[in-house]
BAVEX-198869 format. One record per atom (N, C-alpha, C): x negated, y negated, z negated; residue number from 1; chain; atom name; residue in one letter. Coordinates in nm, 2 decimals, padded with zeros to 4 digits. Atoms other than C-alpha are relative to their C-alpha. Layout:
N
PT    east   north      up  seq  mol  atom  type
PT       X       Y       Z  NUM    A    CA     A
...
END
This chain:
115
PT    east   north      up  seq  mol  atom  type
PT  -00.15   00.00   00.00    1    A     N     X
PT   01.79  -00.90  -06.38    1    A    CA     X
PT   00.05  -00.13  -00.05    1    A     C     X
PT  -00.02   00.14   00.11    2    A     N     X
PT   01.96  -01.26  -06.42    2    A    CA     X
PT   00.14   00.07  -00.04    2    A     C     X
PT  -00.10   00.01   00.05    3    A     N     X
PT   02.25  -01.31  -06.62    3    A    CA     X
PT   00.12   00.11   00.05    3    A     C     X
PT  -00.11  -00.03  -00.10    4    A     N     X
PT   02.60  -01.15  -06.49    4    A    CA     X
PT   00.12  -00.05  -00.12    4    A     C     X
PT  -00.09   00.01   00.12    5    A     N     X
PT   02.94  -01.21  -06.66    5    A    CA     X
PT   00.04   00.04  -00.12    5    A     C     X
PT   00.00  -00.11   00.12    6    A     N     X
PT   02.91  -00.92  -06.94    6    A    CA     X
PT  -00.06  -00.04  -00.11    6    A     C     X
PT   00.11   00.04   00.05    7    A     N     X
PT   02.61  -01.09  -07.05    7    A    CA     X
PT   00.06  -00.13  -00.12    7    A     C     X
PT  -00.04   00.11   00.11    8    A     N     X
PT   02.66  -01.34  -07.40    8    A    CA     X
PT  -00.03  -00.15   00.04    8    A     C     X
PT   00.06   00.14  -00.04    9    A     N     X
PT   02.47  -01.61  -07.22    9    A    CA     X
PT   00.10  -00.08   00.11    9    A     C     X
PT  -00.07   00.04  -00.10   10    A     N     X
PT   02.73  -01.64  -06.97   10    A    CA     X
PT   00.18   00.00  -00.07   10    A     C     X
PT  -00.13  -00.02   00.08   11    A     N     X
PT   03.05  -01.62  -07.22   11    A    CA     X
PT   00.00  -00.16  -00.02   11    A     C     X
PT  -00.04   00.13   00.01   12    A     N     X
PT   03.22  -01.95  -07.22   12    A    CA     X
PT   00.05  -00.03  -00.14   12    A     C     X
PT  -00.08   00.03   00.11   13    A     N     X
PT   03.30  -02.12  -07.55   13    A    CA     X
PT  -00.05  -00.14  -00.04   13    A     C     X
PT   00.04   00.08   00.08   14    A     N     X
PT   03.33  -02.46  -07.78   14    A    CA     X
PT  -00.21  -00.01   00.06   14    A     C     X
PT   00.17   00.02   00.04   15    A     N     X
PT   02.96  -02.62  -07.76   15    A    CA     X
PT  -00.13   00.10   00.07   15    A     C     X
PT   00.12  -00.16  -00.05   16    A     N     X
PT   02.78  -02.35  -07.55   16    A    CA     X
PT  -00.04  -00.07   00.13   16    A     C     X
PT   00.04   00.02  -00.14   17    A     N     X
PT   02.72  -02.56  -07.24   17    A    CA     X
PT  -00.10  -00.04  -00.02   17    A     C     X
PT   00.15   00.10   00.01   18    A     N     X
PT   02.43  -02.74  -07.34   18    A    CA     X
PT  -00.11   00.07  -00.03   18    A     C     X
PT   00.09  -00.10   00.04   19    A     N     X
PT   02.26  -02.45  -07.49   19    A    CA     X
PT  -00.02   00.11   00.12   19    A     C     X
PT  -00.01  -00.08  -00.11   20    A     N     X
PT   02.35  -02.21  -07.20   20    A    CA     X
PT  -00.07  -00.03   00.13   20    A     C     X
PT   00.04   00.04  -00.13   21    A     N     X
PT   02.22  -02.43  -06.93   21    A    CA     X
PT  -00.11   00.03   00.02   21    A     C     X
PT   00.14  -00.03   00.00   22    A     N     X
PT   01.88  -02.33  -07.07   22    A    CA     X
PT   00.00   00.12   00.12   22    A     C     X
PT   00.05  -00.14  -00.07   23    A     N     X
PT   01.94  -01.99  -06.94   23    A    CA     X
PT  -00.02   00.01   00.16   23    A     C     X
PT   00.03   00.00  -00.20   24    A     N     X
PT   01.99  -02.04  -06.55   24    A    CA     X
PT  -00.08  -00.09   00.00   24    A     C     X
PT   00.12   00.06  -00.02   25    A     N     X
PT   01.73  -02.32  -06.56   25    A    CA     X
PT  -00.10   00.10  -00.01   25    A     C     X
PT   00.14  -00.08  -00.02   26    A     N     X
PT   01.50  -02.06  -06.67   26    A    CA     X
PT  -00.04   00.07   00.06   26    A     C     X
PT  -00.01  -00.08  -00.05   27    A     N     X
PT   01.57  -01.82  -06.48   27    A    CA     X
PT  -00.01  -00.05   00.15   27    A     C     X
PT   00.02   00.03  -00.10   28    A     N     X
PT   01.57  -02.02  -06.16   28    A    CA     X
PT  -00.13  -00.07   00.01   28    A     C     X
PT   00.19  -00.04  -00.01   29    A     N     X
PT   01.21  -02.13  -06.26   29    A    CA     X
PT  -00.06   00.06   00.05   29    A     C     X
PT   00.12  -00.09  -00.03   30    A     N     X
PT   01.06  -01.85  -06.30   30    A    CA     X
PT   00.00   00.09   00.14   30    A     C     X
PT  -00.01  -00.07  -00.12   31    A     N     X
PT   01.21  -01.70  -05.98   31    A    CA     X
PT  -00.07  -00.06   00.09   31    A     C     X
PT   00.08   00.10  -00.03   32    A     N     X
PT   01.06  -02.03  -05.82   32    A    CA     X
PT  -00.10   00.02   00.01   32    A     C     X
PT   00.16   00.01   00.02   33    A     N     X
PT   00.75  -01.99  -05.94   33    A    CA     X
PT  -00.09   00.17   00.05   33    A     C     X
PT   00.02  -00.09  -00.03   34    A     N     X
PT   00.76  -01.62  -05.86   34    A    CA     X
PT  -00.07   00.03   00.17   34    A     C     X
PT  -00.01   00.01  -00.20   35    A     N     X
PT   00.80  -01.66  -05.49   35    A    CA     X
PT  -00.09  -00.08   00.05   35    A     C     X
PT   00.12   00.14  -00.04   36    A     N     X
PT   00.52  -01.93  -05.49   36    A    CA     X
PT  -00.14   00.01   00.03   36    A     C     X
PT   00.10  -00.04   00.00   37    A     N     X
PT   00.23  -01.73  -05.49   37    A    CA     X
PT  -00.06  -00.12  -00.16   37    A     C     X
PT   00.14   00.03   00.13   38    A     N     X
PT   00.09  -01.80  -05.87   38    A    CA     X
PT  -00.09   00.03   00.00   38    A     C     X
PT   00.10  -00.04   00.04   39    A     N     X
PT  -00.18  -01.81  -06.00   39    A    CA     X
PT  -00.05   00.18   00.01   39    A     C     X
PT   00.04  -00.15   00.02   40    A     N     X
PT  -00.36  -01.44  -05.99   40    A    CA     X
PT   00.00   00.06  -00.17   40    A     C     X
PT  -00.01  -00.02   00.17   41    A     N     X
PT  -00.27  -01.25  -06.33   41    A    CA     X
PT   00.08  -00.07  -00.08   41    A     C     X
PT  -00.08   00.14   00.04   42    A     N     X
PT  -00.03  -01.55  -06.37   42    A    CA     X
PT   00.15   00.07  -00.03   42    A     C     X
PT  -00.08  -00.09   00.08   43    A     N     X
PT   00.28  -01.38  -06.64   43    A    CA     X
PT   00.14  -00.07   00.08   43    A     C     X
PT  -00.06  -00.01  -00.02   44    A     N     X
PT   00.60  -01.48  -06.54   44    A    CA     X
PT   00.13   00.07  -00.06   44    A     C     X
PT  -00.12  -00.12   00.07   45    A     N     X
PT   00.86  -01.34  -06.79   45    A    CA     X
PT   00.10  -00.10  -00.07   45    A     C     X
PT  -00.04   00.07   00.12   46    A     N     X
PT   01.12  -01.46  -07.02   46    A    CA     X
PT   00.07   00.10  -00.08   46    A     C     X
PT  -00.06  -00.04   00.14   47    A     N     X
PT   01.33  -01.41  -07.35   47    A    CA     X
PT   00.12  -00.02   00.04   47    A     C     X
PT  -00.12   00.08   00.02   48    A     N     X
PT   01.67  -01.39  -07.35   48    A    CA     X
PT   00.08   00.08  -00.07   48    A     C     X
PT  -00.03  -00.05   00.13   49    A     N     X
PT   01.83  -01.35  -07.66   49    A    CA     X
PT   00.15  -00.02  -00.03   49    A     C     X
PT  -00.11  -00.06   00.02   50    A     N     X
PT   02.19  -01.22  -07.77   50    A    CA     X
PT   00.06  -00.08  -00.13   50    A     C     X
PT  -00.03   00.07   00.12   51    A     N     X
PT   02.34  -01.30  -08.11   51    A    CA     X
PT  -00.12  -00.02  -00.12   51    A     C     X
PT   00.07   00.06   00.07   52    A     N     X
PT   02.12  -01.49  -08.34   52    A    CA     X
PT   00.05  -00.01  -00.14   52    A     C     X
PT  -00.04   00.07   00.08   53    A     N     X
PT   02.15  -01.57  -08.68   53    A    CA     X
PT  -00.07  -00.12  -00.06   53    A     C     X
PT   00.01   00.13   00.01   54    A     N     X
PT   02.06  -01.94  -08.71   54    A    CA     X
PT   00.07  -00.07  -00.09   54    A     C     X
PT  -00.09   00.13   00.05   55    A     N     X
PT   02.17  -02.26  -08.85   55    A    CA     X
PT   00.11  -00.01   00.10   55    A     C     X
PT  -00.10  -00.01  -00.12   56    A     N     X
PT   02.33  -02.28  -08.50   56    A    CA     X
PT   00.12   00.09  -00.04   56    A     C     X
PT  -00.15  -00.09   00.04   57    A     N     X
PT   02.58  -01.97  -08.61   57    A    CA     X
PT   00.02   00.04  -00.08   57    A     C     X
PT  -00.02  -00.01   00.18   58    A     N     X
PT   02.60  -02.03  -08.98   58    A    CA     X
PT   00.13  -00.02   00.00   58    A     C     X
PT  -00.20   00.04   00.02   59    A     N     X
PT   02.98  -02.17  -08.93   59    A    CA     X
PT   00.11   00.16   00.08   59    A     C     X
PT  -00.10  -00.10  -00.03   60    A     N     X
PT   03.09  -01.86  -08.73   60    A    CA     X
PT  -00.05   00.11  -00.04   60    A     C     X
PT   00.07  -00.08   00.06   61    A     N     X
PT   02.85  -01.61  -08.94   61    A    CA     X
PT   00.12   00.09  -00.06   61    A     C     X
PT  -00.10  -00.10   00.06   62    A     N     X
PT   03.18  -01.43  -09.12   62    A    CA     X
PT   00.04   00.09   00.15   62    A     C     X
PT  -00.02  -00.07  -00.15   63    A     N     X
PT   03.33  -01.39  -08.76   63    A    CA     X
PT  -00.11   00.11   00.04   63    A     C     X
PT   00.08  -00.12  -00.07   64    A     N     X
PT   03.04  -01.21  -08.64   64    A    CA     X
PT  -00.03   00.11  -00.07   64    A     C     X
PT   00.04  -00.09   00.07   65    A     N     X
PT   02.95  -01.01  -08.89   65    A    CA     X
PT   00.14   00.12  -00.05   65    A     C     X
PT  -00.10  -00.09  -00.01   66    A     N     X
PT   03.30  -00.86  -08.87   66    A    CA     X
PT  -00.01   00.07   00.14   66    A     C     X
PT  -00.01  -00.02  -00.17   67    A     N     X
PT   03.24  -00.86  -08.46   67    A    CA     X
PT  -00.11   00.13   00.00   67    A     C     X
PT   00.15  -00.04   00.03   68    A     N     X
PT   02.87  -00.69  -08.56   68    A    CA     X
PT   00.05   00.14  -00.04   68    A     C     X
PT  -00.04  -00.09   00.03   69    A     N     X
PT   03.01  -00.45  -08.77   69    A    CA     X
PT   00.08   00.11   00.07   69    A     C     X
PT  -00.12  -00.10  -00.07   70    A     N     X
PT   03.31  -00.31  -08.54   70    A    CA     X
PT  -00.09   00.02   00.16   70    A     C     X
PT   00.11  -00.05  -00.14   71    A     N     X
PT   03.00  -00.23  -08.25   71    A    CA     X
PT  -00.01  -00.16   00.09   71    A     C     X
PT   00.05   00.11  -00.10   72    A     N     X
PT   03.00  -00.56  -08.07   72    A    CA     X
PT  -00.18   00.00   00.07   72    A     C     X
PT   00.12  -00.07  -00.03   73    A     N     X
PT   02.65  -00.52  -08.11   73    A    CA     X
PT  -00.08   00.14  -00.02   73    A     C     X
PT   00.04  -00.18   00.02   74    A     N     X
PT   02.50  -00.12  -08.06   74    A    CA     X
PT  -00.06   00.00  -00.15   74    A     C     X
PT   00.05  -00.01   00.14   75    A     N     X
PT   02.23  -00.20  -08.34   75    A    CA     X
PT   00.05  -00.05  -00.11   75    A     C     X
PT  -00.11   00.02   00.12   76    A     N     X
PT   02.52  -00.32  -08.58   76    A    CA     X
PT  -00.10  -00.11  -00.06   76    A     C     X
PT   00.03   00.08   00.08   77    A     N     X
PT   02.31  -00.63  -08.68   77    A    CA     X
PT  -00.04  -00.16   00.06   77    A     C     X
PT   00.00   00.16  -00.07   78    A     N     X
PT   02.22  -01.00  -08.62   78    A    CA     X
PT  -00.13   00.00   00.06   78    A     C     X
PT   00.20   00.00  -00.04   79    A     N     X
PT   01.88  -01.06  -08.43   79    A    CA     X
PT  -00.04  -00.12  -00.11   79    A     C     X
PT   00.05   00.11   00.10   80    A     N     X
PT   01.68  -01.28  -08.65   80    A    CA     X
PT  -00.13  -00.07   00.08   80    A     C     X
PT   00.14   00.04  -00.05   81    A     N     X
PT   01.38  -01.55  -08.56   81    A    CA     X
PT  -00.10   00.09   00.03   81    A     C     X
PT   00.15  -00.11  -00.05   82    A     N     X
PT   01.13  -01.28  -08.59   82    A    CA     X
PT  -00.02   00.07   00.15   82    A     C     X
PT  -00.01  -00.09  -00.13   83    A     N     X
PT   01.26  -01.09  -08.32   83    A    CA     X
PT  -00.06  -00.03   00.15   83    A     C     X
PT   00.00   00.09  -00.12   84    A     N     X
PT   01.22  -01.33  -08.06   84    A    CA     X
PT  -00.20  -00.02  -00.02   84    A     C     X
PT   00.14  -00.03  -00.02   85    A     N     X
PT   00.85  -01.43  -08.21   85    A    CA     X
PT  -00.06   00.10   00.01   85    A     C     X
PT   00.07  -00.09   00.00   86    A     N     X
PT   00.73  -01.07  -08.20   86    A    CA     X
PT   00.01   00.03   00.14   86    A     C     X
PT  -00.02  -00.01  -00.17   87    A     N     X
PT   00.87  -01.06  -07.80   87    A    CA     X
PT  -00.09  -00.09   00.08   87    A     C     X
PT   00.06   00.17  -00.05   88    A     N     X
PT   00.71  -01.41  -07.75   88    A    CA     X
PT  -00.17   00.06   00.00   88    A     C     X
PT   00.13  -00.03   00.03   89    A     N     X
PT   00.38  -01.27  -07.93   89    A    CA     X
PT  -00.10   00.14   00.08   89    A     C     X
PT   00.05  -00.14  -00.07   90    A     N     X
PT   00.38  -00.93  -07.75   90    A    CA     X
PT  -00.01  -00.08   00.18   90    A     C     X
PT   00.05   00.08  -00.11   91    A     N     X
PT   00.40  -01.15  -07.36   91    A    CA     X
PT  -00.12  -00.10  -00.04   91    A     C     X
PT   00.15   00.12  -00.04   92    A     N     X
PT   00.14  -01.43  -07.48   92    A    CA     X
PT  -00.13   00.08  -00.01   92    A     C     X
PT   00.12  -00.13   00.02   93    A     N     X
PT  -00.13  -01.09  -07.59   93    A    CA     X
PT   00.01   00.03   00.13   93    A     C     X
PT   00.02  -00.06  -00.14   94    A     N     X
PT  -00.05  -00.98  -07.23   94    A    CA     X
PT   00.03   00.15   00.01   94    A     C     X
PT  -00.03  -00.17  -00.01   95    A     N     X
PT   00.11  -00.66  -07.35   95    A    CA     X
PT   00.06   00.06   00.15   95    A     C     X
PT  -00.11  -00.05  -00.11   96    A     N     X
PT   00.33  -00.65  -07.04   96    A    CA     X
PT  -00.10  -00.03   00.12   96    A     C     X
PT   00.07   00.11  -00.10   97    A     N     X
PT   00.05  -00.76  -06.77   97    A    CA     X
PT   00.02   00.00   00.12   97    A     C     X
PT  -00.05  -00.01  -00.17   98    A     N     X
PT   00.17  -00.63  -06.43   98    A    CA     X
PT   00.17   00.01  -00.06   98    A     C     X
PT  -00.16   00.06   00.04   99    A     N     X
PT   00.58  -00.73  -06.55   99    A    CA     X
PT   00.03  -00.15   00.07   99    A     C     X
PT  -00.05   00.13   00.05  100    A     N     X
PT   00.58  -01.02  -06.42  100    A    CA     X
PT   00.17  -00.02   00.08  100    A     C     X
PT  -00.18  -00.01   00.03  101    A     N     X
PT   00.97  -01.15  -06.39  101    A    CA     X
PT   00.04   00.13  -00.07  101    A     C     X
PT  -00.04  -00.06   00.12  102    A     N     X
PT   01.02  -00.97  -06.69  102    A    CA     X
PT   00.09  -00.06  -00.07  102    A     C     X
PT  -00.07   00.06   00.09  103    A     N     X
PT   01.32  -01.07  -06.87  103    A    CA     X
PT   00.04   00.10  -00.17  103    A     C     X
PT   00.03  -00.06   00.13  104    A     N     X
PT   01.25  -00.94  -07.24  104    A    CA     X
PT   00.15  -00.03  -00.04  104    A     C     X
PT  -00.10   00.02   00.04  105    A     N     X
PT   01.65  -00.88  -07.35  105    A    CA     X
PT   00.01   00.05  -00.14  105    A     C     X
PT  -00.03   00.03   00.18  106    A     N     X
PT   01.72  -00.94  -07.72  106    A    CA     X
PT   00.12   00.01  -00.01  106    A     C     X
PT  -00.15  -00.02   00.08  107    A     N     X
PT   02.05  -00.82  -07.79  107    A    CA     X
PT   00.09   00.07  -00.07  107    A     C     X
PT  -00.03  -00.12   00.06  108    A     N     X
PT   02.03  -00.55  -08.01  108    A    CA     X
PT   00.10   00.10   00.10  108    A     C     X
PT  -00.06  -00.06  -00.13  109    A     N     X
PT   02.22  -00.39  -07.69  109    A    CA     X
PT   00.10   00.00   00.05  109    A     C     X
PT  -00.11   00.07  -00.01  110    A     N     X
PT   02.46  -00.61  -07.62  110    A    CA     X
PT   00.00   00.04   00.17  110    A     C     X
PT  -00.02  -00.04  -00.18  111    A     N     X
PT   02.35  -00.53  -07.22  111    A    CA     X
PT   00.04   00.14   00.05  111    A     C     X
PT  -00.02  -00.14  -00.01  112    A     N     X
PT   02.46  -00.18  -07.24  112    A    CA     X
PT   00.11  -00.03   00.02  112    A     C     X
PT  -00.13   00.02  -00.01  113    A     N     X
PT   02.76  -00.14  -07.03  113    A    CA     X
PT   00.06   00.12  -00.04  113    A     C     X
PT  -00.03  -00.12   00.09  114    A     N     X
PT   03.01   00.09  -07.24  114    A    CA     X
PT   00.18  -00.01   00.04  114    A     C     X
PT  -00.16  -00.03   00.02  115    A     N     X
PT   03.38   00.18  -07.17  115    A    CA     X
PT   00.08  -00.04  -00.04  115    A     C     X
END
């Protein structure tokens, strides 16, 4: 599933173009490479991850954590680095092996459409 409007990666704001651009490049990769005949056994997935709490959103961290709080996000919290390495660590073991275009979504359930 790529992106759609609903989705945080596609929310326009301040400073988000340069960071965002990752996401449809990646996504138009791996579709690329999908359709290419890979490699046999050859993974194909990605990460794509919701609100973070970084250095990146230490200046708007009050904001969110009011946003966080009033359900913005379902699991009421920030994703943190871990989250991402234990998604990263569970595709490079080959947990997922027949997935491939897999897009592993990190956003405490930010993709859940709700009323």
């Amino acid at each position: 599933m790529e992106p759609d409007a609903t989705h945080p990666c596609c929310a326009s704001g301040p400073g988000k173009v340069e960071r965002e651009s990752s996401f449809g490049t990646n996504a138009c990769f791996r579709s690329g490479l999908g359709t290419g005949k890979p490699p046999r056994d050859t993974i194909l997935s990605g990460i794509r991850p919701g609100i973070f709490r970084t250095e990146m959103t230490a200046a708007v961290k009050e904001k969110y954590d009011s946003l966080i709080a009033e359900g913005l996000v379902p699991q009421r919290r920030w994703g943190v680095p871990e989250d991402v390495g234990k998604a990263a660590a569970a595709l490079a073991r080959g947990d997922f092996a027949y997935a491939t275009g897999l897009v592993v979504e990190l956003s405490g359930g930010m993709q859940i459409r709700r009323l």
